[in-house]
C-alpha positions in Angstrom: -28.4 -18.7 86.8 -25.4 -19.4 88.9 -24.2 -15.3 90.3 -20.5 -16.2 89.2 -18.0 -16.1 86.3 -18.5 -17.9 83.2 -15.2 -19.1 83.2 -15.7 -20.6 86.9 -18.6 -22.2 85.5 -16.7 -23.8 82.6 -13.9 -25.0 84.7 -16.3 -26.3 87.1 -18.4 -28.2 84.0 -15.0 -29.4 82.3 -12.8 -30.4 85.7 -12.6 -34.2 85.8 -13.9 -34.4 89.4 -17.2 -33.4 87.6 -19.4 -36.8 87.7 -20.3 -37.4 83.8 -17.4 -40.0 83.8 -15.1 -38.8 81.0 -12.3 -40.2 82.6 -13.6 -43.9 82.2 -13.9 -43.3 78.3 -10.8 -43.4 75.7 -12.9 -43.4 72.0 -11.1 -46.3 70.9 -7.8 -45.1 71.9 -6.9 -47.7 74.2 -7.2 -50.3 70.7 -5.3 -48.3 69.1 -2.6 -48.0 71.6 -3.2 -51.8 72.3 -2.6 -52.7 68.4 0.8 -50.6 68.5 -1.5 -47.5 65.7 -0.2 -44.9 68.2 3.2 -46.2 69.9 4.7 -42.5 71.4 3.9 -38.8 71.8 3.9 -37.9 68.5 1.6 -39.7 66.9 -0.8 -39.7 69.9 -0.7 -35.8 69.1 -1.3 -36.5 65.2 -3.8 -38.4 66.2 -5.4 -35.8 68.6 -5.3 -33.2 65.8 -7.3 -35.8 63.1 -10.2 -36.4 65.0 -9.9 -33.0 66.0 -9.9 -32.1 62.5 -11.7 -34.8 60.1 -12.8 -37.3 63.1 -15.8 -37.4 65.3 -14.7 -34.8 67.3 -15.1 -32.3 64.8 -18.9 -33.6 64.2 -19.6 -33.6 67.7 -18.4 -29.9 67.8 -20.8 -28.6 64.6 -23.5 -30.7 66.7 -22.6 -28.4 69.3 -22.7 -24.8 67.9 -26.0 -25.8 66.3 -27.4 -26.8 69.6 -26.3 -23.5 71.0 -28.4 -21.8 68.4 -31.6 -23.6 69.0 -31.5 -23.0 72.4 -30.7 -19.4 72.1 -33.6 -19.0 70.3 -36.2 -22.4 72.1 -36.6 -24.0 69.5 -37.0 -27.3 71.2 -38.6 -29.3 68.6 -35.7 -28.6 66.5 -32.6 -29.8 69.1 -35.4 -32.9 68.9 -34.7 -33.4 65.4 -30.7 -32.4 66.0 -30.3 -35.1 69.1 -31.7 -38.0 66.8 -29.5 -37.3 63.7 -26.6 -36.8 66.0 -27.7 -40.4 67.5 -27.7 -41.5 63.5 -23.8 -40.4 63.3 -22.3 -42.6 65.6 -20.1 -44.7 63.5 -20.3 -47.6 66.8 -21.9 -48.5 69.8 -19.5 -47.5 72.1 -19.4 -44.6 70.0 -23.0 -44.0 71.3 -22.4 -45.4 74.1 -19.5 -42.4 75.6 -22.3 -39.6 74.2 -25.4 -40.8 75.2 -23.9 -41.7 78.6 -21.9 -38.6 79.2 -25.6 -36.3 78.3 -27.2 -38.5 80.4 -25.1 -38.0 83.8 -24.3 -34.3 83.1 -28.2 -33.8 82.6 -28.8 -35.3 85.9 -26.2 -33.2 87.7 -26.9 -29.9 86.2 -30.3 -30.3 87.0 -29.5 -31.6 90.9 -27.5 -28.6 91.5 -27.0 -26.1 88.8 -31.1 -26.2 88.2 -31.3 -26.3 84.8 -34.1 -27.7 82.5 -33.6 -29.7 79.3 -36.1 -31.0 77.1 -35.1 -34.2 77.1 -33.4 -36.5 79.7 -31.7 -38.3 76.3 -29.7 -35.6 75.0 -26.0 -36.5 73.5 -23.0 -34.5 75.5 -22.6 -31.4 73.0 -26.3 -30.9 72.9 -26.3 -31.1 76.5 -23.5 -29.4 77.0 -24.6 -26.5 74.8 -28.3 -26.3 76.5 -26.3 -25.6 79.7 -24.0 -23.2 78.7 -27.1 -21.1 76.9 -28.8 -21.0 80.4 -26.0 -19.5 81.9 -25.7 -17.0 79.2 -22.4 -18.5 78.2 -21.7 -17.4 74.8 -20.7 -19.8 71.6 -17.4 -19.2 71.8 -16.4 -19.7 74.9 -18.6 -22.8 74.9 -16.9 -24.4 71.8 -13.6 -23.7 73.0 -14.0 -25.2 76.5 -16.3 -28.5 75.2 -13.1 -28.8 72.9 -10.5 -28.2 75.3 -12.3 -30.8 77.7 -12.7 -33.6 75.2 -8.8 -33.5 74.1 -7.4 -33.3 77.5 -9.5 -36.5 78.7 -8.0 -38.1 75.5 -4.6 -36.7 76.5 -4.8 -38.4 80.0 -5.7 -41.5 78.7 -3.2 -41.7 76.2 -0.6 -40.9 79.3 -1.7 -43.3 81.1 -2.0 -46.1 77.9 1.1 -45.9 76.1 2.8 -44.3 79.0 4.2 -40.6 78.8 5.5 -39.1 81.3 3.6 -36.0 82.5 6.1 -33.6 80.8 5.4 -34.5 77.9 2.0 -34.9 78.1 2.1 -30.9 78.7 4.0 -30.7 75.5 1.8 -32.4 73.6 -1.0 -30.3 75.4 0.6 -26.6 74.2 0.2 -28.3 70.9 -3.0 -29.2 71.0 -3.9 -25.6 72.4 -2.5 -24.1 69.3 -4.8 -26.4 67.1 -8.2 -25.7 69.2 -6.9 -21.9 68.6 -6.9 -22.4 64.8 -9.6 -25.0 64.0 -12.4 -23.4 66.9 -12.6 -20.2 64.5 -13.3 -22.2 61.4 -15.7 -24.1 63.1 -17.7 -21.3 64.1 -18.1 -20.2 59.9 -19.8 -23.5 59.5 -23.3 -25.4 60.2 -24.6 -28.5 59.6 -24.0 -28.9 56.0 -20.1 -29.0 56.8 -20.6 -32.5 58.6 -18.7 -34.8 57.7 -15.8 -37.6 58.7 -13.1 -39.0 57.4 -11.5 -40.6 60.5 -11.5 -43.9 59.7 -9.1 -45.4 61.5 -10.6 -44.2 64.5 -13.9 -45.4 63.8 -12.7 -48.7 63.1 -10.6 -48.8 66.7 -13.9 -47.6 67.9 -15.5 -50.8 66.9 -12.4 -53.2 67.6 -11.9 -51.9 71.1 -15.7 -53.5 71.4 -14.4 -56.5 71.6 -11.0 -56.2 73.2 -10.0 -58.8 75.6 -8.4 -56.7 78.4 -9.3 -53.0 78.6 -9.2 -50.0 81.0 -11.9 -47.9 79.9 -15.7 -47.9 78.5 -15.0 -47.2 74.9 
């Protein structure tokens, strides 16, 4: 265990010079911004807030806090069983793609230089993610907030860059999205894995487009 503060740890895990690629992924957001879906500010923050919400993000998060228990407690057969369901909810390849790869490359680093352990070299980001934070003695909260603060503000940048905004309002549309992590992280801690669901469609359907889109920027 690293002899400094959690929140140095967090920053350090979340900054985007930290080698896991988030940067290179968009979640179908460059489609979507291609296809004229999300054409200013606005709706790139509506958007945010629905996957935040109803979209995969909100899966990915429940995936999360239920990883965080297992680990707690090392029950590593069970975070087996949790990575392959959370494998099964991918609604696309990239989809799978952007989680498998991002688990993959932060399980190499953290185990190059923060030595940590995981049971598997296959784990999805959250599950990842939440193994690490448990080894630090990083409590749930903190963990959910930052894993959700991370994922928006790599979406936030690459809507910047996509549609473009200028970098003022981009930090608009971040004090928004601060207020809705604020609000939805504190529900998400009163649920488990029976709360799973998505109803961001339109999302998952970019998802898959962007698979085939002739000029693109990012991975997914």
């Amino acid at each position: 265990m690293k002899k400094f503060s959690n929140i140095l740890k967090l920053l350090t895990w979340n900054n985007q010079s930290f080698p896991i690629g988030s940067y290179s992924f968009s979640s179908g957001l460059e489609f979507a911004v291609e296809s004229k879906i999300i054409k200013n500010g606005k709706e790139l923050q509506y958007w945010l807030n629905d996957l935040l919400k109803y979209g995969s993000l909100h899966s990915d998060a429940l995936i999360l806090l239920e990883a965080w228990k297992l680990a707690n407690k090392k029950e590593n057969k069970k975070i087996n069983n949790l990575n392959s369901f959370s494998i099964s909810l991918n609604q696309s390849y990239e989809k799978y793609i952007e989680n498998s790869e991002q688990g993959k490359s932060f399980i190499k680093i953290t185990e190059a230089v923060w030595d940590h352990s995981f049971i598997s070299k296959k784990l999805v980001f959250p599950i990842a993610y939440a193994a690490a934070a448990v080894q630090e003695s990083i409590n749930i909260e903190d963990t959910l907030i930052c894993y959700l603060h991370s994922s928006l503000c790599n979406l936030l940048a690459a809507g910047i860059k996509l549609i473009p905004l200028g970098q003022t309002e981009g930090q608009k549309i971040q004090i928004q999205l601060n207020k809705y992590i604020e609000k939805e992280y504190k529900n998400m801690l009163k649920k488990d894995l029976n709360d799973i669901g998505n109803c961001g469609w339109v999302n998952d359907i970019v998802s898959m487009k962007h698979e085939n889109q002739f000029t693109r920027i990012f991975r997914t």
